[in-house]
Backbone bond lengths (Angstrom), bond angles and torsions (degrees), N, CA, C in turn:
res aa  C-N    CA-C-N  psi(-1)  N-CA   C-N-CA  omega(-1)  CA-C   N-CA-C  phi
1 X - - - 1.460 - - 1.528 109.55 -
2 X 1.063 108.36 155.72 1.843 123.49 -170.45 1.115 82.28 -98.43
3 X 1.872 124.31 124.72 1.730 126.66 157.59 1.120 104.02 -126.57
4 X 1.227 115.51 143.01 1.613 128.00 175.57 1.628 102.72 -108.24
5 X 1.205 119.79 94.64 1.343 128.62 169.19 1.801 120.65 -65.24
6 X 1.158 118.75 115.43 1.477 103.49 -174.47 1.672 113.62 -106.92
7 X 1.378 123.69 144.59 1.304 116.29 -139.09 1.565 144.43 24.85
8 X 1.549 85.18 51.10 1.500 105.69 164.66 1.655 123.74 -57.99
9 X 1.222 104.70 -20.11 1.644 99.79 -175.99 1.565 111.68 -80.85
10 X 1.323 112.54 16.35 1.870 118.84 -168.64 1.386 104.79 -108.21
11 X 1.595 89.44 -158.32 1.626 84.30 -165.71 1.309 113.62 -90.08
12 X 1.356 130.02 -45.95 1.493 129.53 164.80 1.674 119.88 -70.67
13 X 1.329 93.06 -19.54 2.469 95.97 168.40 1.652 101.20 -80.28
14 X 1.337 124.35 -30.41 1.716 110.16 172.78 1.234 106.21 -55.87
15 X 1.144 131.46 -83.26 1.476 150.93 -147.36 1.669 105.71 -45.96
16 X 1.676 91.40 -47.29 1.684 128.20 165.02 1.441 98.33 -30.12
17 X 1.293 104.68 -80.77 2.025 111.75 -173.64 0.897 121.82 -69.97
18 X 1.400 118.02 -15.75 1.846 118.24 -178.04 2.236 91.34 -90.04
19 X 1.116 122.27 -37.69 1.221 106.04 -163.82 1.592 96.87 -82.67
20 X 1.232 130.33 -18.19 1.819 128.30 165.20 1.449 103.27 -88.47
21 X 1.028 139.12 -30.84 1.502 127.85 161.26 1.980 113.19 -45.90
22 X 1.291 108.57 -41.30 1.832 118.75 -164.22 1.368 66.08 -82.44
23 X 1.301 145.50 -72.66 1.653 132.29 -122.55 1.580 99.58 -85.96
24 X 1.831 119.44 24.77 1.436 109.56 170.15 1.766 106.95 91.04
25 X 1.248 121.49 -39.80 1.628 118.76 -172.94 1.015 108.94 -59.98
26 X 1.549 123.08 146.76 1.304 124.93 -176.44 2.039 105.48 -92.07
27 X 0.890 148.06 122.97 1.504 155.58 -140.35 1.057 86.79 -142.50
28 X 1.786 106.40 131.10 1.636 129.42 138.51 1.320 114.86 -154.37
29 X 1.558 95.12 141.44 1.679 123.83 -142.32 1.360 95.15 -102.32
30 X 1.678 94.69 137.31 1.445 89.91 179.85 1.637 92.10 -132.04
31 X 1.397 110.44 143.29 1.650 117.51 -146.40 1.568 97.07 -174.58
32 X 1.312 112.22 134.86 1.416 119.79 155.60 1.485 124.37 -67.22
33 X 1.249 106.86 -22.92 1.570 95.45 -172.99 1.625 80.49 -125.86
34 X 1.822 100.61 161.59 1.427 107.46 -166.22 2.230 97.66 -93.25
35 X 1.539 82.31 152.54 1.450 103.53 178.40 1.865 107.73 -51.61
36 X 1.079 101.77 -178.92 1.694 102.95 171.56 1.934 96.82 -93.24
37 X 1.282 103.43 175.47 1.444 96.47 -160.88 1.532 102.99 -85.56
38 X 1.390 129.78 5.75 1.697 111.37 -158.43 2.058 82.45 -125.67
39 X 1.337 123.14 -0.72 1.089 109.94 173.58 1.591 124.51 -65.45
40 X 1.279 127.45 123.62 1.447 115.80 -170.94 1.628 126.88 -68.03
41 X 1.353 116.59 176.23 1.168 119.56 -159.57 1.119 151.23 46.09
42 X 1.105 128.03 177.80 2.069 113.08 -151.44 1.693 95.99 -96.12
43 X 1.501 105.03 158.18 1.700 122.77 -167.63 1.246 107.84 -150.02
44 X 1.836 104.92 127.53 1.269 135.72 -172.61 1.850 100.61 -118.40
45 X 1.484 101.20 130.12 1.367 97.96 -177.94 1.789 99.64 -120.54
46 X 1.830 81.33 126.34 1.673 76.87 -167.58 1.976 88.85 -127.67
47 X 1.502 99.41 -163.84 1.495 113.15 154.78 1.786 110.11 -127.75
48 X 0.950 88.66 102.60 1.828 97.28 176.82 1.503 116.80 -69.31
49 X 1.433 122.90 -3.10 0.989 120.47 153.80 2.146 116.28 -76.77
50 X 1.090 99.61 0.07 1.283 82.33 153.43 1.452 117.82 -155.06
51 X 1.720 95.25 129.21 1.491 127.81 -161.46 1.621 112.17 -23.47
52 X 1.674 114.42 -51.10 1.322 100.47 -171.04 1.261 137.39 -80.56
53 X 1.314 106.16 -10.75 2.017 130.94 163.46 1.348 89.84 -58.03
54 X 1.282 132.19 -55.96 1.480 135.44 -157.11 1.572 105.42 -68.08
55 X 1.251 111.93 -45.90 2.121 126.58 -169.03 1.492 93.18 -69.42
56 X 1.605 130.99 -32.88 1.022 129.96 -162.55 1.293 111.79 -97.34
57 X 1.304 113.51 -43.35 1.421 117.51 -174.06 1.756 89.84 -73.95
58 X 1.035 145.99 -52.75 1.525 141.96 175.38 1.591 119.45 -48.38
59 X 1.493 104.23 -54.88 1.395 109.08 155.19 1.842 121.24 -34.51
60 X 0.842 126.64 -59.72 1.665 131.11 -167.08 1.321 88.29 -70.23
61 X 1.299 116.43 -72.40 1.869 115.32 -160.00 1.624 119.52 -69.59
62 X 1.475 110.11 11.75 1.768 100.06 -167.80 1.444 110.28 -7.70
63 X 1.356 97.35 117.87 1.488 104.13 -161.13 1.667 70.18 -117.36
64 X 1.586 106.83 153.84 1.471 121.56 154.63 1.424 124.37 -84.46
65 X 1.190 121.01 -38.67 1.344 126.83 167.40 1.738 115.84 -116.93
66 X 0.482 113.77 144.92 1.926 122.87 166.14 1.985 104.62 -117.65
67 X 1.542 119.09 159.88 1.373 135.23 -155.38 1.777 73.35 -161.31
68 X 1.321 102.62 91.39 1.573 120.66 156.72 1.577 121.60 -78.40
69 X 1.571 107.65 83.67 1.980 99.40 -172.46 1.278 97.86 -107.73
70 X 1.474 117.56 -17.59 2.025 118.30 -176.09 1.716 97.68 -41.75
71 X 1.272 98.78 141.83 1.481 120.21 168.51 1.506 102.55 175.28
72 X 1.934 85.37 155.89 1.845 93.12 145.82 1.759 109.99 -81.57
73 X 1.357 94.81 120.18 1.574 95.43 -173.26 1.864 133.89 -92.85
74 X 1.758 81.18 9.63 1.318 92.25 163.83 1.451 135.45 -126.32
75 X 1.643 123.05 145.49 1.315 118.84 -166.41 1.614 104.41 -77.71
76 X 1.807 127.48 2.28 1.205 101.44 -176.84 1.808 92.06 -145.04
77 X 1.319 115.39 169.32 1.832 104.65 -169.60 1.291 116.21 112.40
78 X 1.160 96.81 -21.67 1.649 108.79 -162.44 1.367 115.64 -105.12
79 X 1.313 127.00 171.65 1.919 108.58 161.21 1.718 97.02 -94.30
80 X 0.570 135.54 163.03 1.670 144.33 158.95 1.292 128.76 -28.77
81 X 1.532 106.05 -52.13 1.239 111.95 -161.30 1.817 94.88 -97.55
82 X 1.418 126.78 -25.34 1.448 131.12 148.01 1.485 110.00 -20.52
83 X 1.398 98.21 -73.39 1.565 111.00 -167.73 1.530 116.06 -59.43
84 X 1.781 105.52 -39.94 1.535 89.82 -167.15 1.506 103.11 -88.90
85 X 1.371 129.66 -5.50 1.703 136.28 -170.88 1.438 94.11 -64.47
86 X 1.793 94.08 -68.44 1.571 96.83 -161.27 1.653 126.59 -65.68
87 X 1.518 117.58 -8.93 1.076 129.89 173.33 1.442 120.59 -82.86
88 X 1.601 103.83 -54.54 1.168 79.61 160.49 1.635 137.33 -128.57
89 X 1.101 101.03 47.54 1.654 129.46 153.50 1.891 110.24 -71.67
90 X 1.137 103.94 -79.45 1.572 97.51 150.38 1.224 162.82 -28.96
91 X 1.531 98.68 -38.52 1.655 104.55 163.24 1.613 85.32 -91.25
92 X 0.501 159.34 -49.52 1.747 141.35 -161.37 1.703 111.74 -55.39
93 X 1.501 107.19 -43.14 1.197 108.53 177.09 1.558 102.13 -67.25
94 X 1.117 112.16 -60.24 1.785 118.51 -173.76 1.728 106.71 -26.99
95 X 1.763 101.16 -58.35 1.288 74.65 -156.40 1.850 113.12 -118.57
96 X 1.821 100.50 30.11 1.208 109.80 148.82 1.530 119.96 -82.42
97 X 1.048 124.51 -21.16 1.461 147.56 161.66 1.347 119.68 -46.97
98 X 1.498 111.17 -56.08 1.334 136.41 174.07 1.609 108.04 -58.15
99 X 1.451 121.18 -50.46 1.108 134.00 174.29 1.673 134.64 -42.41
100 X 1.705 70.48 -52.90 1.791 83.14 -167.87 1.857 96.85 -92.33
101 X 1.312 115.46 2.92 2.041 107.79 167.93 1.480 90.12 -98.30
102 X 1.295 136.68 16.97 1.595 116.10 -163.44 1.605 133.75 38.01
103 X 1.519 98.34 62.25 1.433 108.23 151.03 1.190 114.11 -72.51
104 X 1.622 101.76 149.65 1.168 100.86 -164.25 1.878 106.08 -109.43
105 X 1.671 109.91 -32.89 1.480 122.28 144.82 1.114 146.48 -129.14
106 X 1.088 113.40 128.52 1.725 121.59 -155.92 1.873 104.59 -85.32
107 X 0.790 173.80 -169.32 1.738 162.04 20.86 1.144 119.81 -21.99
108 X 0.714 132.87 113.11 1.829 145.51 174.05 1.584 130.68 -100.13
109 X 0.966 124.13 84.29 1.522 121.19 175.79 1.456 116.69 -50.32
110 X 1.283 105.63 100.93 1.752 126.00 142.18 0.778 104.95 -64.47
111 X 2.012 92.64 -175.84 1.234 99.69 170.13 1.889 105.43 -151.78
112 X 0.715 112.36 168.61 1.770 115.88 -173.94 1.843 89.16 -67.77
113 X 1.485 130.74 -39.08 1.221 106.02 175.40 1.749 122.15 -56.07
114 X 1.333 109.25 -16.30 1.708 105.13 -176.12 1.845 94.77 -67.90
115 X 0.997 122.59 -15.98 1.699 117.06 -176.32 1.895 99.05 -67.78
116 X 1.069 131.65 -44.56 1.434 133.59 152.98 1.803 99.11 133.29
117 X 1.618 101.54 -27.73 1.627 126.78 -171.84 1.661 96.70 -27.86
118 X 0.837 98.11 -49.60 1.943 113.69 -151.91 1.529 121.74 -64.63
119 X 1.705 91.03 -2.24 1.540 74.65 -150.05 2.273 77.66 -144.18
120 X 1.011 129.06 15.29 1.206 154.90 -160.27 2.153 116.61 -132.86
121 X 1.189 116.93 99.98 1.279 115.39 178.85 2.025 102.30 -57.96
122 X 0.952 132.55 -0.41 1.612 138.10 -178.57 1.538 94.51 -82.12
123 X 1.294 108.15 164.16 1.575 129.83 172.36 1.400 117.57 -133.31
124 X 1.380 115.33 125.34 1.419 137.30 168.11 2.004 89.89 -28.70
125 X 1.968 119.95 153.59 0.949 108.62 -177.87 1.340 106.29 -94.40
126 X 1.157 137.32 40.10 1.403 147.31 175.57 1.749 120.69 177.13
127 X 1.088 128.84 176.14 0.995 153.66 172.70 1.450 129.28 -125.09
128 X 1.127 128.66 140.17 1.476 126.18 -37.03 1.541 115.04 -53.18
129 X 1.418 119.62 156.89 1.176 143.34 -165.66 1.589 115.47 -87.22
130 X 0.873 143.77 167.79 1.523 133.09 -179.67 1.684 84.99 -160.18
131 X 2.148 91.46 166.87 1.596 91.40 -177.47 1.549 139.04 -59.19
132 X 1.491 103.04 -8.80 1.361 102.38 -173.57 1.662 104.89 -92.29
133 X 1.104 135.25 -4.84 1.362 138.67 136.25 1.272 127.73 -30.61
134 X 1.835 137.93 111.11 1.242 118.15 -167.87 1.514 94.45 176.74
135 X 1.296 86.19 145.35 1.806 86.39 179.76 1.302 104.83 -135.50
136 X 1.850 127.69 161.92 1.672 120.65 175.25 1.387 108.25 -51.53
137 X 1.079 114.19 -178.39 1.548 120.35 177.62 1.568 96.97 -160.25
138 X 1.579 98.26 138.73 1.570 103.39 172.48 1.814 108.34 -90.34
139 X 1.191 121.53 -15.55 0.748 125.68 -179.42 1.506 137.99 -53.35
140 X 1.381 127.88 90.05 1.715 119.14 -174.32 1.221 134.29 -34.58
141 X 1.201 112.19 -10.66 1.642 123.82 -179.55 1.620 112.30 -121.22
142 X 1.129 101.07 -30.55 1.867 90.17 153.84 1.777 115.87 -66.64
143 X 1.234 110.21 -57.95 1.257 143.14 176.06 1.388 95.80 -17.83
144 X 1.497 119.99 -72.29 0.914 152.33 -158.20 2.190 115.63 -76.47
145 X 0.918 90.52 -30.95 1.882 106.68 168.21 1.352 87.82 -89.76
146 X 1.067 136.00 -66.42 2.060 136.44 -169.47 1.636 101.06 -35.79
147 X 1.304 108.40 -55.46 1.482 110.40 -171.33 1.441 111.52 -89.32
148 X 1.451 142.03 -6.07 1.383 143.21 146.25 1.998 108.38 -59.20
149 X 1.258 118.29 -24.10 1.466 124.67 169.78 1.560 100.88 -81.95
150 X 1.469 138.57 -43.29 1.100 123.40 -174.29 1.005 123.45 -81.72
151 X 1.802 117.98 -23.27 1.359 129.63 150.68 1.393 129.40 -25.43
152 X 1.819 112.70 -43.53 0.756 130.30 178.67 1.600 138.96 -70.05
153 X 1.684 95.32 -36.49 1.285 131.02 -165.20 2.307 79.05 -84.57
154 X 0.618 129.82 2.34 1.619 138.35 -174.22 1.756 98.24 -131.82
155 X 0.415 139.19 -57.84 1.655 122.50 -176.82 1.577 120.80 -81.05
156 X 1.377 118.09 -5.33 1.419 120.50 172.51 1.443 100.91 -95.36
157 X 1.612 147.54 -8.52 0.882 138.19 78.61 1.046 145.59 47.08
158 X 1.449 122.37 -90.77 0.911 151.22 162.66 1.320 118.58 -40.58
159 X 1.788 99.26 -83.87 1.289 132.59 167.92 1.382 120.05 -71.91
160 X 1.071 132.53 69.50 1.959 126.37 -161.39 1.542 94.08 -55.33
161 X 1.542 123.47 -54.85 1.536 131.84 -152.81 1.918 83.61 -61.87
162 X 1.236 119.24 -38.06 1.739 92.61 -170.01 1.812 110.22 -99.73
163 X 1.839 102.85 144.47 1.527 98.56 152.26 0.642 147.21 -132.40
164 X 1.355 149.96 171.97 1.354 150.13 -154.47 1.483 122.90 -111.29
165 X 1.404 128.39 134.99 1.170 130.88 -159.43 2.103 97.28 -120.14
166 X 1.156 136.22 86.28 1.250 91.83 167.02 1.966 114.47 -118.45
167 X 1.157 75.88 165.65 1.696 90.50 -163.98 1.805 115.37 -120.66
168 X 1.542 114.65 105.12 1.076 127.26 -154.88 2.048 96.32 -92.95
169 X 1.749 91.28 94.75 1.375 111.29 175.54 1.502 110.83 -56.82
170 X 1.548 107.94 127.47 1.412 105.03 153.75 1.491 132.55 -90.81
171 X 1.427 138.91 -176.70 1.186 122.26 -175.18 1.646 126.03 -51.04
172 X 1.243 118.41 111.87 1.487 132.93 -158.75 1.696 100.73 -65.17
173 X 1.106 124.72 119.40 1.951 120.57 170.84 1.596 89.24 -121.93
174 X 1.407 109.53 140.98 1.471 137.93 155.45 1.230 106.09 -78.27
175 X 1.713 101.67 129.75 1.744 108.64 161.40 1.254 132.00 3.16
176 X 1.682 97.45 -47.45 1.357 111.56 -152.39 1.522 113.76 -107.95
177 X 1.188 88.71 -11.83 1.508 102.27 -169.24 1.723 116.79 -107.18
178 X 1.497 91.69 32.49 2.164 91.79 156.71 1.044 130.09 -30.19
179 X 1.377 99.02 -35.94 1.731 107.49 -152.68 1.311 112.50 -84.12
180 X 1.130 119.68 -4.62 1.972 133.63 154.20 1.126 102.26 -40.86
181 X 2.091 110.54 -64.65 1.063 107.44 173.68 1.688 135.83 -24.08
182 X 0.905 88.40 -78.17 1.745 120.21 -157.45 1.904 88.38 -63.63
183 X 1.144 117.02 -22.56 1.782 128.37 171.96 1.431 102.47 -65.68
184 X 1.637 114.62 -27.30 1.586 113.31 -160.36 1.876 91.45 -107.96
185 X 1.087 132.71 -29.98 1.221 129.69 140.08 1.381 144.89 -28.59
186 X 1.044 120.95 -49.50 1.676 152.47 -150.05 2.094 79.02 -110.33
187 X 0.659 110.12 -22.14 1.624 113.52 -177.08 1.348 133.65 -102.00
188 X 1.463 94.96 -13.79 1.629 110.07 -168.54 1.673 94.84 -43.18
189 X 1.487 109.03 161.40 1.506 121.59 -26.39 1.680 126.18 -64.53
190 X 1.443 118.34 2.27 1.198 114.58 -166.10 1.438 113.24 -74.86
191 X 0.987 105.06 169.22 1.656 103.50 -168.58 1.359 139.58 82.09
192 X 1.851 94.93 12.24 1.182 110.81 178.36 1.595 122.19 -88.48
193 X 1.394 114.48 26.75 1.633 107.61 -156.69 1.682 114.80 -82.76
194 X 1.475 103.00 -6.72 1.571 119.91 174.62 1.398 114.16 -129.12
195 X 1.817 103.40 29.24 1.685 106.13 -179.60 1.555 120.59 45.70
196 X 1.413 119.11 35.86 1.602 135.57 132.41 1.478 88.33 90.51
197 X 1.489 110.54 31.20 1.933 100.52 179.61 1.112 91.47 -94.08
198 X 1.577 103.81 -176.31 1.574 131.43 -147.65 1.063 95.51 -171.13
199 X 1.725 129.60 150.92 1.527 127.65 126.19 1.640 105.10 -129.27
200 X 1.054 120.32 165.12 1.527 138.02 -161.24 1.680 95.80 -92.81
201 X 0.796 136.82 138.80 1.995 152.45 -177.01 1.668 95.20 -54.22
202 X 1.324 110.92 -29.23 1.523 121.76 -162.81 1.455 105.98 -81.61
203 X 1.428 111.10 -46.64 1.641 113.74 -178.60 1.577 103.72 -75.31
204 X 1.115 108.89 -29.43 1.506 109.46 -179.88 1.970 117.43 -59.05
205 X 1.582 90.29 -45.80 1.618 108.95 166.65 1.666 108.03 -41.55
206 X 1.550 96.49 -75.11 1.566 102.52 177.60 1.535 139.49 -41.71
207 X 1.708 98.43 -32.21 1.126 105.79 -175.10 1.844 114.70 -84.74
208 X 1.526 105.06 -9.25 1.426 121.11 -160.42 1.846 82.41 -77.02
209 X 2.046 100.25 -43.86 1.761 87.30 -153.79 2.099 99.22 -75.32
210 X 1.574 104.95 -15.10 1.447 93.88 -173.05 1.688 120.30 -84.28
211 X 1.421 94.26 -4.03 1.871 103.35 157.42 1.583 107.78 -96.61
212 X 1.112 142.40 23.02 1.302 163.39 -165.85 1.374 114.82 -114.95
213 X 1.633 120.16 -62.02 0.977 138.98 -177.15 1.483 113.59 -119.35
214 X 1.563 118.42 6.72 1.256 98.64 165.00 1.950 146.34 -89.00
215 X 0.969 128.68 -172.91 1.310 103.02 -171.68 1.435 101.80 -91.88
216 X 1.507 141.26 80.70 1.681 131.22 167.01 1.781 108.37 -103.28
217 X 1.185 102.65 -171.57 1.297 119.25 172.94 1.422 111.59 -147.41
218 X 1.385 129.15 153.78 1.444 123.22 144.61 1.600 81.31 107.23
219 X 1.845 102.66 -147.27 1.587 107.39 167.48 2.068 89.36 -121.88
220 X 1.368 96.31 132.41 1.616 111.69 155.10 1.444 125.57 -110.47
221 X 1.132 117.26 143.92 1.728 137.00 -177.57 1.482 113.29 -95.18
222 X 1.317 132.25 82.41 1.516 124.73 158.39 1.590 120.45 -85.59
223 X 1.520 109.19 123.42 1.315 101.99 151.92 1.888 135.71 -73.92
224 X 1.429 113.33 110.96 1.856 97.19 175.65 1.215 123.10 -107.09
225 X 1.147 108.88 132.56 1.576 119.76 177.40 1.938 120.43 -133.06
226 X 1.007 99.25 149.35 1.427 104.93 168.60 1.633 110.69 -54.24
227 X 1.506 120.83 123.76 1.991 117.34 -168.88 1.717 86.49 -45.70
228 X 1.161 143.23 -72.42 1.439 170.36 -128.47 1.659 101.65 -82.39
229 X 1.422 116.18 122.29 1.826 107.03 138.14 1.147 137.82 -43.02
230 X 1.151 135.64 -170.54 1.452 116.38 166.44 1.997 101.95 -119.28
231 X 1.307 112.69 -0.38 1.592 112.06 165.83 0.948 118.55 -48.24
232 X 1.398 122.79 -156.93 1.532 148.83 -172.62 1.558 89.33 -176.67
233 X 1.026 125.03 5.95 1.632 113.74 162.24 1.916 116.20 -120.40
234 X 0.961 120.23 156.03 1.636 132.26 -172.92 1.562 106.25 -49.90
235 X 1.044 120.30 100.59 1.615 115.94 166.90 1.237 121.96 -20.62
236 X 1.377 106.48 -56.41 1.687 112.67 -179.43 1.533 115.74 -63.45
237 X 1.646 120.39 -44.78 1.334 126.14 155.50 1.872 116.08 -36.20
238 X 1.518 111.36 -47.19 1.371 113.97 -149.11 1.787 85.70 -81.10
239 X 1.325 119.22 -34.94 1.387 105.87 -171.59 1.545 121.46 -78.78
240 X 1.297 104.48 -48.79 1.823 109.67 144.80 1.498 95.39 19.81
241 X 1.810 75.48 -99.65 1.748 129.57 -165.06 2.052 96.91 -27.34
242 X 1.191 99.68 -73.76 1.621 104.97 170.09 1.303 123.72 -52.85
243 X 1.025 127.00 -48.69 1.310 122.11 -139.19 2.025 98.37 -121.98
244 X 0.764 105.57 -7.90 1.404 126.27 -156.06 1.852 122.63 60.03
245 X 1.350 115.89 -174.16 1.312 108.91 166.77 1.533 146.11 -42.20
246 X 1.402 142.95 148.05 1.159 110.49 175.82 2.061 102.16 133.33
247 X 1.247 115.18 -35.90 0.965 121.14 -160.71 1.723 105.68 -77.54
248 X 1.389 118.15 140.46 1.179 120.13 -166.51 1.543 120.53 -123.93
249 X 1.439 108.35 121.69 1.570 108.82 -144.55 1.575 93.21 -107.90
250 X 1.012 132.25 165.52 1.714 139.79 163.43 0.795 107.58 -78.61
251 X 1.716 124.31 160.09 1.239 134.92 -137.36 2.020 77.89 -101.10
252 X 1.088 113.86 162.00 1.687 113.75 -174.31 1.201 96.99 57.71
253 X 0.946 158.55 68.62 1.878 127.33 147.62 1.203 104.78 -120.03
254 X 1.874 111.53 109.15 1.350 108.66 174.82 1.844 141.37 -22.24
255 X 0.748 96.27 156.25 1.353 103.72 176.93 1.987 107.01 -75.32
256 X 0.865 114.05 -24.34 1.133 126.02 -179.82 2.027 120.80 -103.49
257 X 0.968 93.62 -17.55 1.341 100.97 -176.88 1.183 150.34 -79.68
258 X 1.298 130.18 136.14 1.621 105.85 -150.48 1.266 99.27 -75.69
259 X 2.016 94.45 164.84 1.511 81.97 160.69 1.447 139.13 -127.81
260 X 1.612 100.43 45.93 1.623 123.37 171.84 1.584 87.48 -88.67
261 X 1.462 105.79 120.84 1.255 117.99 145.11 1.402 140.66 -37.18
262 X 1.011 139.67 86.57 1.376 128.54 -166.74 1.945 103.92 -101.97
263 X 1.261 112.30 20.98 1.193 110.66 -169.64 1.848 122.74 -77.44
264 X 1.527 79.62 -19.17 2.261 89.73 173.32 1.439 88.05 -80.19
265 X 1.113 163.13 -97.43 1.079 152.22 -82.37 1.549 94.66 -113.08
266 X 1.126 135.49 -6.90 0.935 152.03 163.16 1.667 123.82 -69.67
267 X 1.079 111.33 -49.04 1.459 140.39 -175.41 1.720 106.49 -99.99
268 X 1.170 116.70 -29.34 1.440 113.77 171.45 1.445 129.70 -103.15
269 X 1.968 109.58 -6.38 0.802 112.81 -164.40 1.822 108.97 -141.32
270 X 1.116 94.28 -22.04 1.518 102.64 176.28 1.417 101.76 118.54
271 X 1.516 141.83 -41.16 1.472 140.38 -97.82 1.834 68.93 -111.63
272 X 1.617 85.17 160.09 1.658 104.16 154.15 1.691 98.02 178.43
273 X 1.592 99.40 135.73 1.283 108.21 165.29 1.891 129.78 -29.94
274 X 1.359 97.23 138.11 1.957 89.23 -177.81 1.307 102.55 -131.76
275 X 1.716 128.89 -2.99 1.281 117.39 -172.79 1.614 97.02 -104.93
276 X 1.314 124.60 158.03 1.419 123.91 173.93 1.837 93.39 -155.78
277 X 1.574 115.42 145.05 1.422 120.09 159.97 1.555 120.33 -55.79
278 X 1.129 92.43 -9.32 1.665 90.47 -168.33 1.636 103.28 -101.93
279 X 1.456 109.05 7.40 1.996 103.32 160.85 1.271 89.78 -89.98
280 X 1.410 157.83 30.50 1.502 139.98 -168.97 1.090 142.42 13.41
């Protein structure tokens, strides 16, 4: 398959093109800043915030699928209205773009802030959480992933022949970069503002190609997370500790375990996390 990966030159769009590069797809990255030189497949440096770089650069490559990861990828750094323009100004172009060359599947990077949890002193009414869990958010960068999903829920729509995959990222760690972890450890309780989850750059890769190649229709919502916290103390203890008493866990739910659901995407799609801090 022809994929047009968008901000492939980052940290979760590398991993992105190198794991659809091994799986045979032919990949080209479209990114403002250029890739490193040994990353595969061909690279167009555009601004996808504006529409006609996007009609054009889509135009030439009829790509069948596109893997939408471009963003400002942070909720703080930014001014507000930065964050929520270019996010979602961009996915709108992306994947009206996508539409009108006939893609046939889209992937979209969320993010665990579109759940609203993260950014809200309130608690989901149980544990673990699944996608239909979600609260408003004042936040411009949740805000802003929330309405790249409703975007969606409107252009499949649109477009019946294309669908939409999106996948509500949790906090992204590089290979290399445990040691965030063990920073969010060494700190307890702080660092609890997304209940100490994680996923590895690698599961994120995987999960991009199994909304890629899986069998959906319409637009679908996965949450991904690492199975694991990143503590060494009891989830239920650690939220206590934060949040105070009150919080209500499912009957079995590890002591260790996250509590983003990863159980749809799992069951609908095959995928499940394989990296954890705790192989060292």
């Amino acid at each position: 398959m022809r994929v047009v990966v968008t901000g492939g030159s980052g940290r979760a769009g590398s991993f992105t093109v190198l794991e659809l590069a091994s799986a045979g797809h032919e990949v080209i990255n479209l990114d403002m800043a250029r890739p490193p030189a040994d990353l595969p497949g061909a690279f167009v440096q555009l601004d996808l915030t504006d529409a006609g770089e996007v009609y054009d650069v889509l135009s030439q490559f009829r790509p069948e699928g596109v893997c939408h990861l471009a963003a400002n990828p942070s909720p703080t750094g930014f001014p507000r209205h930065q964050t929520f323009d270019n996010n979602v100004i961009s996915t709108n172009n992306v994947m009206q773009a996508a539409g009108d060359v006939g893609v046939s599947r889209l992937v979209y990077a969320s993010s665990e802030m579109a759940t609203g949890w993260l950014t809200t002193d309130e608690l989901p009414a149980q544990f673990p959480f699944d996608e239909m869990d979600r609260v408003d958010s004042p936040s411009a960068y949740a805000l802003s992933k929330y309405l790249g999903e409703k975007i969606a829920d409107s252009m499949v729509r649109q477009y019946p022949a294309m669908s939409i995959c999106s996948l509500r990222i949790n906090n992204v760690i590089m290979p290399d970069g445990y040691d965030v972890l063990q920073f969010r450890r060494d700190n307890f309780p702080e660092g609890g503002s997304n209940f100490w989850s994680y996923i590895d750059a690698r599961d994120v890769a995987t999960a991009f190609r199994a909304g890629l190649e899986g069998d959906i229709s319409g637009h679908e919502v996965f949450l991904i997370a690492a199975a694991d916290t990143c503590l060494d103390t009891p989830i239920q203890a650690a939220i206590e500790r934060l949040y105070g008493p009150g919080a209500r866990f499912a009957a079995g739910h590890g002591a260790f375990d996250s509590v983003f659901s990863c159980r749809k995407i799992a069951e609908r799609l095959g995928w499940k996390p394989r990296h954890s801090w705790r192989d060292g």
